[in-house]
Structure formats: C-alpha cells, structure tokens
mmCIF file of the N, C-alpha and C atoms, coordinates in Angstrom:
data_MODEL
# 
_entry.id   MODEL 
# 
loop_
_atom_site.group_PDB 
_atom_site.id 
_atom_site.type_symbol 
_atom_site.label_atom_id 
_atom_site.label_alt_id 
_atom_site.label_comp_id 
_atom_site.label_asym_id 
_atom_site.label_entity_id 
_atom_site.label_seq_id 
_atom_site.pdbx_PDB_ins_code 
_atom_site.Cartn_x 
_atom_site.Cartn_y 
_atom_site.Cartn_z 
_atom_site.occupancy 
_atom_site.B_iso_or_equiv 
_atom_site.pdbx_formal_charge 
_atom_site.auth_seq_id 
_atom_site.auth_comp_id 
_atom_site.auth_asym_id 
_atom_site.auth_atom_id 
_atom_site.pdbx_PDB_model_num 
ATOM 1   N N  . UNK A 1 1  ? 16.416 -25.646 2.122   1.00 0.00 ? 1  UNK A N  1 
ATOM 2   C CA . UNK A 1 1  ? 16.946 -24.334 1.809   1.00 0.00 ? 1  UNK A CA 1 
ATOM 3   C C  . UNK A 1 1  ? 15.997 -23.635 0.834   1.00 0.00 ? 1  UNK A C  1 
ATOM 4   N N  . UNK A 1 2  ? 15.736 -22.468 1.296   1.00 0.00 ? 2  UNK A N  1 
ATOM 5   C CA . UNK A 1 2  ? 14.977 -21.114 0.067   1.00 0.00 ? 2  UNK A CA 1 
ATOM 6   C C  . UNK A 1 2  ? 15.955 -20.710 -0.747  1.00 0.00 ? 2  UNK A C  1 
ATOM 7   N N  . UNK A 1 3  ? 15.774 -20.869 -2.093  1.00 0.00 ? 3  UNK A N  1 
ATOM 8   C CA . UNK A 1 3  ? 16.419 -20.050 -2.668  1.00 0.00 ? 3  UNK A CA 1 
ATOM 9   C C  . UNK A 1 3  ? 15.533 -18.592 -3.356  1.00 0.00 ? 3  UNK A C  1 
ATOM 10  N N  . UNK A 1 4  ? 15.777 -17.477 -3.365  1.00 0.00 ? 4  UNK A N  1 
ATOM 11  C CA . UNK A 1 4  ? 14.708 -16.058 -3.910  1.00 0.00 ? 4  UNK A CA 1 
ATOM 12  C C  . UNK A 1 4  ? 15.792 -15.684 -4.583  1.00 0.00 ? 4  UNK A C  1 
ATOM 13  N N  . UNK A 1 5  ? 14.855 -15.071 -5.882  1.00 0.00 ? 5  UNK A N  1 
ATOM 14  C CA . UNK A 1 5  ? 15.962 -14.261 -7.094  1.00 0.00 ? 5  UNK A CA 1 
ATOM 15  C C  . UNK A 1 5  ? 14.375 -13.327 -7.494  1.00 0.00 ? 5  UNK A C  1 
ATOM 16  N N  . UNK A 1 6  ? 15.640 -12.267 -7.558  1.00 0.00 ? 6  UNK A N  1 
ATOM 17  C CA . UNK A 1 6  ? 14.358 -11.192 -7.578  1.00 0.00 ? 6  UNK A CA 1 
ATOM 18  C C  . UNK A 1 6  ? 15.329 -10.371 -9.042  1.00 0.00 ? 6  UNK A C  1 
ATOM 19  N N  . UNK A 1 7  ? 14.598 -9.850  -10.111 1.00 0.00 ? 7  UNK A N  1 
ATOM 20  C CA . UNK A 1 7  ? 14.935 -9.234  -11.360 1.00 0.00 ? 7  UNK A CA 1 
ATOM 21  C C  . UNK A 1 7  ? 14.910 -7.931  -11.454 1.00 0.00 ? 7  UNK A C  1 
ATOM 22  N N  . UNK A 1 8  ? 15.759 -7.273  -10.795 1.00 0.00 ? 8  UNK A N  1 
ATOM 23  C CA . UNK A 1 8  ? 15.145 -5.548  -10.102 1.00 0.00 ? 8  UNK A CA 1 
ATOM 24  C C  . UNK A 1 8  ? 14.909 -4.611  -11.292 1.00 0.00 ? 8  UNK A C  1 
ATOM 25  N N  . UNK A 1 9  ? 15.843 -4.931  -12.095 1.00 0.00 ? 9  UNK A N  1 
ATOM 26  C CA . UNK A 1 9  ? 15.934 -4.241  -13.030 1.00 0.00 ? 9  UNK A CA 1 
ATOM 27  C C  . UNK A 1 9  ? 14.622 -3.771  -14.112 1.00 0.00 ? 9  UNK A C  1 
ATOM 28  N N  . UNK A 1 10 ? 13.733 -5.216  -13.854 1.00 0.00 ? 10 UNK A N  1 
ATOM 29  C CA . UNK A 1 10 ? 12.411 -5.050  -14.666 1.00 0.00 ? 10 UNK A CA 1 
ATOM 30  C C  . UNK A 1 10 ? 10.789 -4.783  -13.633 1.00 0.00 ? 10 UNK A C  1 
ATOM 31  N N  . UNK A 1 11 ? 11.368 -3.937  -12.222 1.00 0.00 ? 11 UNK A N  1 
ATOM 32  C CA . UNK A 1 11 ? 10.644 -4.206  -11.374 1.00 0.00 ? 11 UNK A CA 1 
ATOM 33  C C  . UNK A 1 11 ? 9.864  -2.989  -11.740 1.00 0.00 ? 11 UNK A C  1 
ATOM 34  N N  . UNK A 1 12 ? 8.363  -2.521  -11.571 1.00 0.00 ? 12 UNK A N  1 
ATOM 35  C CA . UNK A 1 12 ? 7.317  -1.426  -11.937 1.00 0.00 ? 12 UNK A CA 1 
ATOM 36  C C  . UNK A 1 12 ? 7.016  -0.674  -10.095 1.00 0.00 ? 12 UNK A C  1 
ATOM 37  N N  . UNK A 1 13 ? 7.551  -1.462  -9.326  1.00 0.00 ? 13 UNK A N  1 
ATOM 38  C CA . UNK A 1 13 ? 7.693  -0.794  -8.228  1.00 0.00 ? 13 UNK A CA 1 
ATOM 39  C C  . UNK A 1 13 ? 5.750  -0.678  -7.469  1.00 0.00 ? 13 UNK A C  1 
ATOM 40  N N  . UNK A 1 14 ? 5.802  -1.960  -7.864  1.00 0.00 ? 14 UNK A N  1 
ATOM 41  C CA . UNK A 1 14 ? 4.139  -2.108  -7.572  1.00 0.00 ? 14 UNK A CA 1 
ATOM 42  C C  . UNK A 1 14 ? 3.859  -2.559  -6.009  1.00 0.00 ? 14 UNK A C  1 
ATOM 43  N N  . UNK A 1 15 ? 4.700  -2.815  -5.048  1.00 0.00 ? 15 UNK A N  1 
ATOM 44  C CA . UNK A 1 15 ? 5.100  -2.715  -3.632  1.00 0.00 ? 15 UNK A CA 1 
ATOM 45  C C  . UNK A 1 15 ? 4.461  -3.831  -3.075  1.00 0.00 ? 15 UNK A C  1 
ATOM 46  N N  . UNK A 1 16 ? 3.411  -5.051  -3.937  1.00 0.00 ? 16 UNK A N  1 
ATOM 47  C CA . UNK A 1 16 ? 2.774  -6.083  -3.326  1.00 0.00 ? 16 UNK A CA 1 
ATOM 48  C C  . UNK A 1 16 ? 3.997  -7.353  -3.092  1.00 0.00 ? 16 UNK A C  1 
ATOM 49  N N  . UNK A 1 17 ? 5.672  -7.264  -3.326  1.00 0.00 ? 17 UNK A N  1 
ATOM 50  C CA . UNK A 1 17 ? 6.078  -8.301  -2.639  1.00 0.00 ? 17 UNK A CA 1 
ATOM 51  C C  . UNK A 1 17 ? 6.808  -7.612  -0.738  1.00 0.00 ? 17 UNK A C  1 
ATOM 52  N N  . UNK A 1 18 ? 6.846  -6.658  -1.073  1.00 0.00 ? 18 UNK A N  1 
ATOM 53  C CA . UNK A 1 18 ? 6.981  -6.070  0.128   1.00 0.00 ? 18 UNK A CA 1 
ATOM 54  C C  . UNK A 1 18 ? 5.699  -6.118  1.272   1.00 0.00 ? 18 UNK A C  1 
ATOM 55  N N  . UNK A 1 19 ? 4.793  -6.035  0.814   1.00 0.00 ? 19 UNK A N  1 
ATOM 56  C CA . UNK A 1 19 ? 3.336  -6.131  1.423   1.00 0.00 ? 19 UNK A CA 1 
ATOM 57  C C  . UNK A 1 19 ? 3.146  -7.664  2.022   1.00 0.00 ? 19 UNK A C  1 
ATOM 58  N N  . UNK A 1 20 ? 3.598  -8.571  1.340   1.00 0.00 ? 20 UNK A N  1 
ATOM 59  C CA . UNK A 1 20 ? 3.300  -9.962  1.599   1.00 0.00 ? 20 UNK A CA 1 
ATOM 60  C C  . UNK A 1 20 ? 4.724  -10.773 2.032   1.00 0.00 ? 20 UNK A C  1 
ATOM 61  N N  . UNK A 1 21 ? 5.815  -9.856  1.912   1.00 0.00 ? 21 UNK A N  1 
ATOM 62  C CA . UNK A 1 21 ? 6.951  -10.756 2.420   1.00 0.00 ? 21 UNK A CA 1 
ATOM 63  C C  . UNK A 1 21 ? 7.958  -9.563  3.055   1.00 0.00 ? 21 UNK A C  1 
ATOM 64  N N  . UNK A 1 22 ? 7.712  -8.903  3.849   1.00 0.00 ? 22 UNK A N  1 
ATOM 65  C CA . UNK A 1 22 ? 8.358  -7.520  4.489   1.00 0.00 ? 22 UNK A CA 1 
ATOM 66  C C  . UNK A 1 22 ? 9.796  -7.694  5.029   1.00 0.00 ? 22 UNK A C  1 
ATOM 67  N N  . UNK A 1 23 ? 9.881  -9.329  5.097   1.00 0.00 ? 23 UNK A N  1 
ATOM 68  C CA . UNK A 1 23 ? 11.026 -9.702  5.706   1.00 0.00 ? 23 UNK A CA 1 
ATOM 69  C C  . UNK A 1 23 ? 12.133 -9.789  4.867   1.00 0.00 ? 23 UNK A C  1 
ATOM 70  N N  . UNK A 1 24 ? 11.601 -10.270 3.684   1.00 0.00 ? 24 UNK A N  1 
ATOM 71  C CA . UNK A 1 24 ? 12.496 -10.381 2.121   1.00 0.00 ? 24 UNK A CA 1 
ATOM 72  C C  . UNK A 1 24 ? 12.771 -9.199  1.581   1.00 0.00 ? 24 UNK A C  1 
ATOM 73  N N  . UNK A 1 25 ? 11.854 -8.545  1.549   1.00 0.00 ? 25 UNK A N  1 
ATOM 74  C CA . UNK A 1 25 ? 11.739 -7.229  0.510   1.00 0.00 ? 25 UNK A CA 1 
ATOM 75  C C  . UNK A 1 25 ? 11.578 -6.045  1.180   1.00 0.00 ? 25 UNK A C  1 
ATOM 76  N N  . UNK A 1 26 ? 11.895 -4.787  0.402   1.00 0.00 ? 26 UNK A N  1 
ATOM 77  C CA . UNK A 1 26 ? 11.415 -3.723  0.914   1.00 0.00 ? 26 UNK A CA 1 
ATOM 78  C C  . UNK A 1 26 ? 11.635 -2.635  -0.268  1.00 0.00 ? 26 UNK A C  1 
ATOM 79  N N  . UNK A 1 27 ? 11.336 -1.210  -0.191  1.00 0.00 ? 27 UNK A N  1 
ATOM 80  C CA . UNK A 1 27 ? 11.414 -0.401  -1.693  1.00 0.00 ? 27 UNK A CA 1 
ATOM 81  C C  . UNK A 1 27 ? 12.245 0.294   -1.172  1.00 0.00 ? 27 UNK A C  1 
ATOM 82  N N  . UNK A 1 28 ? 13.390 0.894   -2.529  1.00 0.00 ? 28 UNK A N  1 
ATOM 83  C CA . UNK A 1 28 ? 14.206 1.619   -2.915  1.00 0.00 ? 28 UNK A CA 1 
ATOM 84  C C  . UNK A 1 28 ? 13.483 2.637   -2.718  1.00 0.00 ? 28 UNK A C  1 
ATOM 85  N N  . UNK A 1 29 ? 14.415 3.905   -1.538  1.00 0.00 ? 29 UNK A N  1 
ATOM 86  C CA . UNK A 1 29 ? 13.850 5.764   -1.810  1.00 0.00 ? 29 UNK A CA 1 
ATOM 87  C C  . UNK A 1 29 ? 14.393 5.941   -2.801  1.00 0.00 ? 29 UNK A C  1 
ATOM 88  N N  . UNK A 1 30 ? 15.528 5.531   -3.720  1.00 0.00 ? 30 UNK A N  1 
ATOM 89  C CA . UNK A 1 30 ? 15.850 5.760   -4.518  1.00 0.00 ? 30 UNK A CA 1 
ATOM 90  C C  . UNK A 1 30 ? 15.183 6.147   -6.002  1.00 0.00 ? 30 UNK A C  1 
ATOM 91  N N  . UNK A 1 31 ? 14.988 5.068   -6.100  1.00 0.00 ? 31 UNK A N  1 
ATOM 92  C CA . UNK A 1 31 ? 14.320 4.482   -7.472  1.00 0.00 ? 31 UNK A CA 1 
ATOM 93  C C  . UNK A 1 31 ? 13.163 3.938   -7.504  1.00 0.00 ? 31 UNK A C  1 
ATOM 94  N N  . UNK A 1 32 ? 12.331 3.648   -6.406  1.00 0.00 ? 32 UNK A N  1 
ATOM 95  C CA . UNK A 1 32 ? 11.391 3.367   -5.898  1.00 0.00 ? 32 UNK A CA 1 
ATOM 96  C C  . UNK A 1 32 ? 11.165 1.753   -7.027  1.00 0.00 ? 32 UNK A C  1 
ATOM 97  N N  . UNK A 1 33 ? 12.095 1.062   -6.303  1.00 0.00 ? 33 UNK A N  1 
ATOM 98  C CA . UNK A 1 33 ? 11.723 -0.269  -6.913  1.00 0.00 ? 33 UNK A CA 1 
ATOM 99  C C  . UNK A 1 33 ? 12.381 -1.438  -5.935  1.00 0.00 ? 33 UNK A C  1 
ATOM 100 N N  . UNK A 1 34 ? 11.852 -2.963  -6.237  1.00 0.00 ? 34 UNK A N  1 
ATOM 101 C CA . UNK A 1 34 ? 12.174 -3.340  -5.195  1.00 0.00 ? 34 UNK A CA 1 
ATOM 102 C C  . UNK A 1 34 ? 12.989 -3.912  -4.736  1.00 0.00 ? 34 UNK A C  1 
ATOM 103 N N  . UNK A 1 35 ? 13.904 -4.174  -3.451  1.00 0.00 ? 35 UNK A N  1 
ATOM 104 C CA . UNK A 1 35 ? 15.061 -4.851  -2.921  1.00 0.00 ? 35 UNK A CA 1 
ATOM 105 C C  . UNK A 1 35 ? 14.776 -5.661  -2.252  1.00 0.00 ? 35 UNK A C  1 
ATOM 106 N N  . UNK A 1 36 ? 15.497 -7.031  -2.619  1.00 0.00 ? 36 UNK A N  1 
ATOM 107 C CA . UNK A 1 36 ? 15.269 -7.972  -2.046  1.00 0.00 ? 36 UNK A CA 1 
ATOM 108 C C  . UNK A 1 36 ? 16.658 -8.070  -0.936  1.00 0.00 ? 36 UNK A C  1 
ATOM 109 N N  . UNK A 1 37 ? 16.432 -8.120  0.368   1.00 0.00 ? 37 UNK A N  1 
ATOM 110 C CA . UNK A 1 37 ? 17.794 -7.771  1.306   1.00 0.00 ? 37 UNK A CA 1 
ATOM 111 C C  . UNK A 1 37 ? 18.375 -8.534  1.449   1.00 0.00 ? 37 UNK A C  1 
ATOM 112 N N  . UNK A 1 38 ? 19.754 -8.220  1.911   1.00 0.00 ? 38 UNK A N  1 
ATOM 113 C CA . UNK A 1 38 ? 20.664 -9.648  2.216   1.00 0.00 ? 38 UNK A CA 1 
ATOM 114 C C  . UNK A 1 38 ? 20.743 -9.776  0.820   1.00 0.00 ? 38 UNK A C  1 
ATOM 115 N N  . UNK A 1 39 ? 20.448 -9.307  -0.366  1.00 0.00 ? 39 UNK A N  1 
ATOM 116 C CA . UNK A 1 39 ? 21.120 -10.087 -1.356  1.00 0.00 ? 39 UNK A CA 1 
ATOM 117 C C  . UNK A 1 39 ? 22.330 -9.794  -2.290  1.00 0.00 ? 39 UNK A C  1 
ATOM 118 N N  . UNK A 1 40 ? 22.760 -11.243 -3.040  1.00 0.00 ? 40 UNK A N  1 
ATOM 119 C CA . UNK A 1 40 ? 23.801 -10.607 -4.177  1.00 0.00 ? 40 UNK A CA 1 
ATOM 120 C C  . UNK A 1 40 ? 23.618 -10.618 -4.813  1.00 0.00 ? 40 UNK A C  1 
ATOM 121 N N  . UNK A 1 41 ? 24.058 -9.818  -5.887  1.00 0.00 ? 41 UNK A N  1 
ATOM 122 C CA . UNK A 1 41 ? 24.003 -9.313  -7.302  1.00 0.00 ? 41 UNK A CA 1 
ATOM 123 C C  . UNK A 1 41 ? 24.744 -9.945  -8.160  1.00 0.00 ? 41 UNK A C  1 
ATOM 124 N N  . UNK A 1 42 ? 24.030 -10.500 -9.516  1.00 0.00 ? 42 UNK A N  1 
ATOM 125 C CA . UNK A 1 42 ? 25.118 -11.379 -10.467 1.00 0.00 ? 42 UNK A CA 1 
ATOM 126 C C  . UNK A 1 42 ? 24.271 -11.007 -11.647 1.00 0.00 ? 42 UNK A C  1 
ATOM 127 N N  . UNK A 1 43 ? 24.778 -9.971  -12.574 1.00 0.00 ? 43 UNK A N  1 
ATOM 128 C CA . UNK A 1 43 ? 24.112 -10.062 -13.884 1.00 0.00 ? 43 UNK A CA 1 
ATOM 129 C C  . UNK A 1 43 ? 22.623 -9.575  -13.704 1.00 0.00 ? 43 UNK A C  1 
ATOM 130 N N  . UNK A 1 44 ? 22.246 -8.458  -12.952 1.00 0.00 ? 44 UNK A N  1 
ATOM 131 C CA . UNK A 1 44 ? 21.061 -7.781  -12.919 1.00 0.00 ? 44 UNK A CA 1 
ATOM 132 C C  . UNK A 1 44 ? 20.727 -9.185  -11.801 1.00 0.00 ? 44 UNK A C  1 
ATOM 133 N N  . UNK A 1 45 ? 20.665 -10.317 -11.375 1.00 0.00 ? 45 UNK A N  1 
ATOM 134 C CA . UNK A 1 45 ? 19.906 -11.031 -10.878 1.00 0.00 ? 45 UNK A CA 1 
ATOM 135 C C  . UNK A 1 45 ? 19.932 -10.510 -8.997  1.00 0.00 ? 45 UNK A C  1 
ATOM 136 N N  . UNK A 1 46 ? 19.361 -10.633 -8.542  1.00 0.00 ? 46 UNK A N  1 
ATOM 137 C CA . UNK A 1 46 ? 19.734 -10.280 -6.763  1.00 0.00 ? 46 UNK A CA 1 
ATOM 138 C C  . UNK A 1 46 ? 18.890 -11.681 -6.435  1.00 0.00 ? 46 UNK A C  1 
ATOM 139 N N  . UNK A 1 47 ? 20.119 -12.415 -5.627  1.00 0.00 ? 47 UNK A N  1 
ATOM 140 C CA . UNK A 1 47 ? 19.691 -13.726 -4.707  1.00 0.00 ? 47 UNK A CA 1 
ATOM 141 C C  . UNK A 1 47 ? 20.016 -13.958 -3.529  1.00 0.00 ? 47 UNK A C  1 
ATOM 142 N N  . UNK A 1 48 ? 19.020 -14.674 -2.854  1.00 0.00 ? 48 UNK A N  1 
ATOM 143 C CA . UNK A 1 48 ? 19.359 -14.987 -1.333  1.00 0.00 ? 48 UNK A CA 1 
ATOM 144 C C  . UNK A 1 48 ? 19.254 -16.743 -1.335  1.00 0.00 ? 48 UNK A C  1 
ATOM 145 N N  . UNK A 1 49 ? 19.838 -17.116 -0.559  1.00 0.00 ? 49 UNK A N  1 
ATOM 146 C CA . UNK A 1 49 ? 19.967 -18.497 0.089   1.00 0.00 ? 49 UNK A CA 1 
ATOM 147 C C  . UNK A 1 49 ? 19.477 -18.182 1.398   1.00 0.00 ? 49 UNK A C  1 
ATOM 148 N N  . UNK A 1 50 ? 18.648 -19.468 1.894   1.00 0.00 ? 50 UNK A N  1 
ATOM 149 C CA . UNK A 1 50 ? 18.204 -19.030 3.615   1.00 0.00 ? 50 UNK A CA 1 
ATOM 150 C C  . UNK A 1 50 ? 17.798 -20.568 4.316   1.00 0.00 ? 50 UNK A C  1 
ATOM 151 N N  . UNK A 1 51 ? 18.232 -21.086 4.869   1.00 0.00 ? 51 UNK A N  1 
ATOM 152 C CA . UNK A 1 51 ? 18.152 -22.076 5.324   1.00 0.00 ? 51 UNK A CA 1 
ATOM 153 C C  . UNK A 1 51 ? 16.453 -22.188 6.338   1.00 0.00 ? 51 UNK A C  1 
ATOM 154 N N  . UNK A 1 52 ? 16.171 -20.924 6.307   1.00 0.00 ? 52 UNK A N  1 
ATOM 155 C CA . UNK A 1 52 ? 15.132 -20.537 6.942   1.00 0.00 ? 52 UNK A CA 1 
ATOM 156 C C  . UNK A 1 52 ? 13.836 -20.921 6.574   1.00 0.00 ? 52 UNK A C  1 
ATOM 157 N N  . UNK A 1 53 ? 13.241 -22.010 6.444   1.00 0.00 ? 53 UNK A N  1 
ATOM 158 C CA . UNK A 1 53 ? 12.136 -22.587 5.194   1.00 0.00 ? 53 UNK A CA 1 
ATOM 159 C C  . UNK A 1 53 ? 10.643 -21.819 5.614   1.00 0.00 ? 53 UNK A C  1 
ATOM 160 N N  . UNK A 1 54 ? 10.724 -21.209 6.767   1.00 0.00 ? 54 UNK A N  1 
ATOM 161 C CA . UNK A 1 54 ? 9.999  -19.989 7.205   1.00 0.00 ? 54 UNK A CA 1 
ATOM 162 C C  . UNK A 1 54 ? 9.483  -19.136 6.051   1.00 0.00 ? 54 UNK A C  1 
ATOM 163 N N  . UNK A 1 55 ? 10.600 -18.719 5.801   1.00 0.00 ? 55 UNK A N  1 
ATOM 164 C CA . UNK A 1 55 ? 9.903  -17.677 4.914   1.00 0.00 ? 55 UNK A CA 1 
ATOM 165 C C  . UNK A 1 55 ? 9.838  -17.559 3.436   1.00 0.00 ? 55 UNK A C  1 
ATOM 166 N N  . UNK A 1 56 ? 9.377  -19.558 2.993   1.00 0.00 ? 56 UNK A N  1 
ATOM 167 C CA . UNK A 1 56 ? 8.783  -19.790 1.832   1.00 0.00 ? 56 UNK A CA 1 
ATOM 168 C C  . UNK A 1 56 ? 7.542  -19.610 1.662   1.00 0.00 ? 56 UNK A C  1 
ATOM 169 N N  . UNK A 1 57 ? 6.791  -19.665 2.221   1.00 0.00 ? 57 UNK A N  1 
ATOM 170 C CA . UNK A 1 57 ? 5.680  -19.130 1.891   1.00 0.00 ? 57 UNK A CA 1 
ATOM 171 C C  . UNK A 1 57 ? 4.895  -17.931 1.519   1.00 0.00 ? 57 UNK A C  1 
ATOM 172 N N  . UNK A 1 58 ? 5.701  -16.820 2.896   1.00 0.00 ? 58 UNK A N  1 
ATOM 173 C CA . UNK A 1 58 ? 5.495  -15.241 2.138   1.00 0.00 ? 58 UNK A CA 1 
ATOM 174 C C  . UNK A 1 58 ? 6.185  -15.117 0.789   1.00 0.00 ? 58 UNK A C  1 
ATOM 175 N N  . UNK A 1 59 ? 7.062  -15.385 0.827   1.00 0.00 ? 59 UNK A N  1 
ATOM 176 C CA . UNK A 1 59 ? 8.257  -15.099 -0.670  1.00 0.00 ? 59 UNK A CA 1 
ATOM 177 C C  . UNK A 1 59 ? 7.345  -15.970 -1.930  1.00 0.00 ? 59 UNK A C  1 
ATOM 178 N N  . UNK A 1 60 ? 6.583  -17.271 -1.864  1.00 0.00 ? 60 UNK A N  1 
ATOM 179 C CA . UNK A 1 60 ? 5.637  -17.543 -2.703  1.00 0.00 ? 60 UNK A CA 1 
ATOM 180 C C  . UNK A 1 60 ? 4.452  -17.168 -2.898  1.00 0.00 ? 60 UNK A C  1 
ATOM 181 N N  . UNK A 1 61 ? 4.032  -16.002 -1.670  1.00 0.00 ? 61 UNK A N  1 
ATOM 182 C CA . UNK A 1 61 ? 2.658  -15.347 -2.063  1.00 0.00 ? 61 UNK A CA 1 
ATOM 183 C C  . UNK A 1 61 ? 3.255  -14.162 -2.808  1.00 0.00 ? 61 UNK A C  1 
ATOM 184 N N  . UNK A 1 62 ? 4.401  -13.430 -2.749  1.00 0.00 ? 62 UNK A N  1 
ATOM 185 C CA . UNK A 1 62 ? 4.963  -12.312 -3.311  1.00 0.00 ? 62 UNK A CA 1 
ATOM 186 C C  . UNK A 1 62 ? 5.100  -12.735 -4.818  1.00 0.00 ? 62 UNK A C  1 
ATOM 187 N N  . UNK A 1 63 ? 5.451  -14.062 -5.385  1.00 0.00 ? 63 UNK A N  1 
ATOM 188 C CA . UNK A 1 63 ? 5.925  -14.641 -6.225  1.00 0.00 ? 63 UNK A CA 1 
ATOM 189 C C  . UNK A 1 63 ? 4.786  -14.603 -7.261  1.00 0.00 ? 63 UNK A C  1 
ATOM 190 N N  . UNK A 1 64 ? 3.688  -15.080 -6.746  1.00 0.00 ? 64 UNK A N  1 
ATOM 191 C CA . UNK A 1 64 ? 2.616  -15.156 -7.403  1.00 0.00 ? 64 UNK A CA 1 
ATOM 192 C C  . UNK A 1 64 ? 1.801  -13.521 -7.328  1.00 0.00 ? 64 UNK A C  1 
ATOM 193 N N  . UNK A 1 65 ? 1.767  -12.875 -6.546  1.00 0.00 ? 65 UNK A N  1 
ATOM 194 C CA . UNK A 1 65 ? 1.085  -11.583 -6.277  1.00 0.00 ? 65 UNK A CA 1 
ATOM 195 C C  . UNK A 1 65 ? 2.267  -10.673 -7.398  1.00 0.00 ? 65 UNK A C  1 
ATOM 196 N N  . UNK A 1 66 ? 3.438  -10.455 -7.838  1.00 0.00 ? 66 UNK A N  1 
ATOM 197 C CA . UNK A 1 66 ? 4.492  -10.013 -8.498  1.00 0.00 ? 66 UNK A CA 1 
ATOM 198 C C  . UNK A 1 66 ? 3.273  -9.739  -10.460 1.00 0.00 ? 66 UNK A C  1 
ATOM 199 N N  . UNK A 1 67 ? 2.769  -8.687  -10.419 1.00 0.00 ? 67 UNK A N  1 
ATOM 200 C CA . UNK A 1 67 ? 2.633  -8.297  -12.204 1.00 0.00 ? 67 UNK A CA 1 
ATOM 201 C C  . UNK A 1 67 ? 3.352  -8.527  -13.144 1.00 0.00 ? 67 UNK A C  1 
ATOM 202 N N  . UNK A 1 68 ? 4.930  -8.454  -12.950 1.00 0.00 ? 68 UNK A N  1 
ATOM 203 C CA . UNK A 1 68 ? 5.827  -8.824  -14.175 1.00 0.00 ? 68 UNK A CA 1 
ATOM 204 C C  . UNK A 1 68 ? 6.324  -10.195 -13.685 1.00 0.00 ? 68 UNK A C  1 
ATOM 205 N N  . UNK A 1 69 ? 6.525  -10.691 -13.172 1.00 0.00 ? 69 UNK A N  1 
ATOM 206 C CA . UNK A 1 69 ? 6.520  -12.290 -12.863 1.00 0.00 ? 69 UNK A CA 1 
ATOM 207 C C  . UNK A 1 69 ? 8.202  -12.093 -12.671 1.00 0.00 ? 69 UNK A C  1 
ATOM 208 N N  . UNK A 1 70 ? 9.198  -11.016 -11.679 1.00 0.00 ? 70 UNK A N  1 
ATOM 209 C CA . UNK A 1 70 ? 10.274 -11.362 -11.725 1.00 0.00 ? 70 UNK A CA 1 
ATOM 210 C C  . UNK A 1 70 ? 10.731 -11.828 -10.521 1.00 0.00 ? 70 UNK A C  1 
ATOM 211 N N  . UNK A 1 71 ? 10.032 -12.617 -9.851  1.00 0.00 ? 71 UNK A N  1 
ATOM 212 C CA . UNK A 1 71 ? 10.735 -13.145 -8.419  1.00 0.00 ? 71 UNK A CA 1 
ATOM 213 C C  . UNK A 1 71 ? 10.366 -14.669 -8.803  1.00 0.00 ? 71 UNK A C  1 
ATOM 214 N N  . UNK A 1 72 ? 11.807 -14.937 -8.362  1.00 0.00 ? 72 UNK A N  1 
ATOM 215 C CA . UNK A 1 72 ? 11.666 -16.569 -8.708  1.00 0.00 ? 72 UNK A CA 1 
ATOM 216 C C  . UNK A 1 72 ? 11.676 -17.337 -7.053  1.00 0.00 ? 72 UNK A C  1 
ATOM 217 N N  . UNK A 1 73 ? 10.816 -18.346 -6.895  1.00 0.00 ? 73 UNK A N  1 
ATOM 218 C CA . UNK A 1 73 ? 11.074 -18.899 -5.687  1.00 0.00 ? 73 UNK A CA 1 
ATOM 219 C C  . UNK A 1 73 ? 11.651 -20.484 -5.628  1.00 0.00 ? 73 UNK A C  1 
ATOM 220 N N  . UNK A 1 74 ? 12.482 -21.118 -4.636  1.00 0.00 ? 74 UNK A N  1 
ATOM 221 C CA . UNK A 1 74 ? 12.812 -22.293 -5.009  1.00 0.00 ? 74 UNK A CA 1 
ATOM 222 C C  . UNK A 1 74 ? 12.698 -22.947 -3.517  1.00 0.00 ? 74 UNK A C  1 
ATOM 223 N N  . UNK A 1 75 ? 11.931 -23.980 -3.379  1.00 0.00 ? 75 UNK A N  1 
ATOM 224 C CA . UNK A 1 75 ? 12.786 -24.908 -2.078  1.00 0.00 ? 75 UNK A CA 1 
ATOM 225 C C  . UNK A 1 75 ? 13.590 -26.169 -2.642  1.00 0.00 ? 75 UNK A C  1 
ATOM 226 N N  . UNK A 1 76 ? 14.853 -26.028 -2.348  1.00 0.00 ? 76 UNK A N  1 
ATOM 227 C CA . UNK A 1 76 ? 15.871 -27.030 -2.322  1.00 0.00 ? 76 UNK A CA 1 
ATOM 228 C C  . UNK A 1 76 ? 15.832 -27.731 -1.957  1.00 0.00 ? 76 UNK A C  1 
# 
C-alpha cells in the first residue's frame, strides 16, 4: 500500500509534483496551489491510501522534486 500526504496549506504552487506525478496531483484555479486527488483532509493534512504500488515512484520523484519538502511518501 502507498500512503501520500501532501501539506497544501504550505504549498508555493511551484507545479513540479504535478509535472512528475499528474495522476496524484494537479493545481488549484483557485488558489493556484496543489491538490493531491482522491484525498482527505485531517488538520490541513490531505491523504490518500492506494493499494496501487504503481504510482510510488512518480509520487517519490514529486517528493523529492517538492522546494518546501511538504509531500510525504510511504510504502506500507
């Protein structure tokens, strides 16, 4: 299992986890910052569970490519 936690709240809207994981992420017209989809919200945090081990690797190039360091990646 993937677990992704993304910290939106401290996001600069720099668009390189969307670039490297398009499937996870994508930007707010809003606020122009980023959303991680499919996810829930607990305390500013947004997380997904995905049984999908597919798409650990984009979500760890986003992880590491991320300037403020707020996407956390996990395999379970």
């Amino acid at each position: 299992m993937v677990v992704i936690t993304l910290q939106r709240n401290k996001c600069i809207g720099c668009n390189y986890c969307v670039e490297l994981a398009p499937a996870q992420f994508q930007m707010s017209k809003k606020d122009g910052k980023s959303v991680l989809l499919h996810a829930t919200e607990k305390k500013g945090f947004y997380t997904i569970k995905s049984y999908d081990d597919s798409i650990f690797e984009a979500s760890s190039e986003a992880k590491k490519a991320c300037p403020v360091k707020i996407i956390e990646v996990k395999q379970v």
